[in-house]
C-alpha atoms as one frame of an Amber mdcrd trajectory, in Angstrom:
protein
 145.504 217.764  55.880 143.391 217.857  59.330 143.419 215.193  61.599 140.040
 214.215  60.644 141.709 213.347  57.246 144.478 211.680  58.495 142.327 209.363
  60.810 140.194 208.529  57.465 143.178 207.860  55.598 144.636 205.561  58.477
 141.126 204.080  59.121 140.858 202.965  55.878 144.349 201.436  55.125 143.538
 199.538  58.460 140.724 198.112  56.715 142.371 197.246  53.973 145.005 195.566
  55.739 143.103 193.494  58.391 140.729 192.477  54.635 144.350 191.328  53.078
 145.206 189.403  56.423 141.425 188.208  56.904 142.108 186.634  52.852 145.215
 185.065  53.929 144.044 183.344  56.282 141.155 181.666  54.757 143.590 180.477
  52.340 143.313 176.766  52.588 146.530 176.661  51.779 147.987 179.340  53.769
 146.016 177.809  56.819 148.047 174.416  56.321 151.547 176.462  55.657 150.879
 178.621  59.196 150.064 175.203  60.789 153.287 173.835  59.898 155.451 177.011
  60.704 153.235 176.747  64.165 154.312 173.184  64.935 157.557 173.685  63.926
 158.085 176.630  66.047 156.646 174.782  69.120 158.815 171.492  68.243 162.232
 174.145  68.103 160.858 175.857  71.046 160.704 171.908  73.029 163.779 171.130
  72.290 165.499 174.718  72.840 164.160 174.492  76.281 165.131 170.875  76.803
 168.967 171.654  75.861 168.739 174.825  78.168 167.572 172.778  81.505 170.163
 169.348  80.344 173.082 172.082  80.294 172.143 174.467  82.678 170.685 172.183
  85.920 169.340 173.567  88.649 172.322 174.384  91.425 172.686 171.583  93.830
 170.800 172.286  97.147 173.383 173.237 100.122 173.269 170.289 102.752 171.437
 171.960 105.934 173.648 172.755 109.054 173.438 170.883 111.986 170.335 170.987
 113.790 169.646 172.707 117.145 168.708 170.844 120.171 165.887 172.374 121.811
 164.631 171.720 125.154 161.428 172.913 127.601 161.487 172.053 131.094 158.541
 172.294 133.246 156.156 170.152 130.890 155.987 172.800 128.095 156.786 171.944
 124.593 159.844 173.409 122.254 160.307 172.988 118.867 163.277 174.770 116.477
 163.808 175.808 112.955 162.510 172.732 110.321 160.127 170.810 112.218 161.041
 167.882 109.260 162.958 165.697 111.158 163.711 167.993 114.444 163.879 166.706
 117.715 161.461 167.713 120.305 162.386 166.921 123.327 159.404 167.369 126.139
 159.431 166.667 130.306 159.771 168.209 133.628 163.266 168.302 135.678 161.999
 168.331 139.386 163.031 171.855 140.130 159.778 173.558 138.702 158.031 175.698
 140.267 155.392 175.324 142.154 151.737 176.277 140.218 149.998 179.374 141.836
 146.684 178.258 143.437
């Protein structure tokens, strides 16, 4: 056979087969069936994934390391790492220099 044929041939059987589906699913009764084999599939699903995060929790998180002090002299501003609960320490020691005029 060609490949024209073949095409026909497989053209046609799709027909067919997306008319047989197409039947099946108007089905009143099929459309209940696949409604329950939905929900029940979702309701498995639920609880599949509920089991899966009660016995496999997330890893606990590391405790941070000690923070850094950071300091600026001279009136400037320094901050370090997490600025959630860092210390920012801000002022001038005396021995600045003197600002160009």
């Amino acid at each position: 056979m060609t490949g024209c044929g073949l095409s026909l041939i497989f053209s046609i059987r799709g027909t067919v087969m997306r008319n047989k589906i197409w039947q099946l699913l108007q089905d009143e009764k099929n459309q209940r069936m696949l409604t329950l084999i939905g929900g029940g599939l979702a309701i498995v699903i639920g609880g599949l994934w509920t089991a899966f995060v009660y016995f496999f929790p997330t890893p606990e998180h590391k405790p941070n390391p000690p923070q850094k002090q950071i300091e600026a002299d001279c009136g400037s501003v320094a901050i370090g790492g997490d600025v959630s609960g860092a210390t920012i320490t801000s002022g001038s020691s005396g021995d600045c220099p003197k600002p160009r005029p």
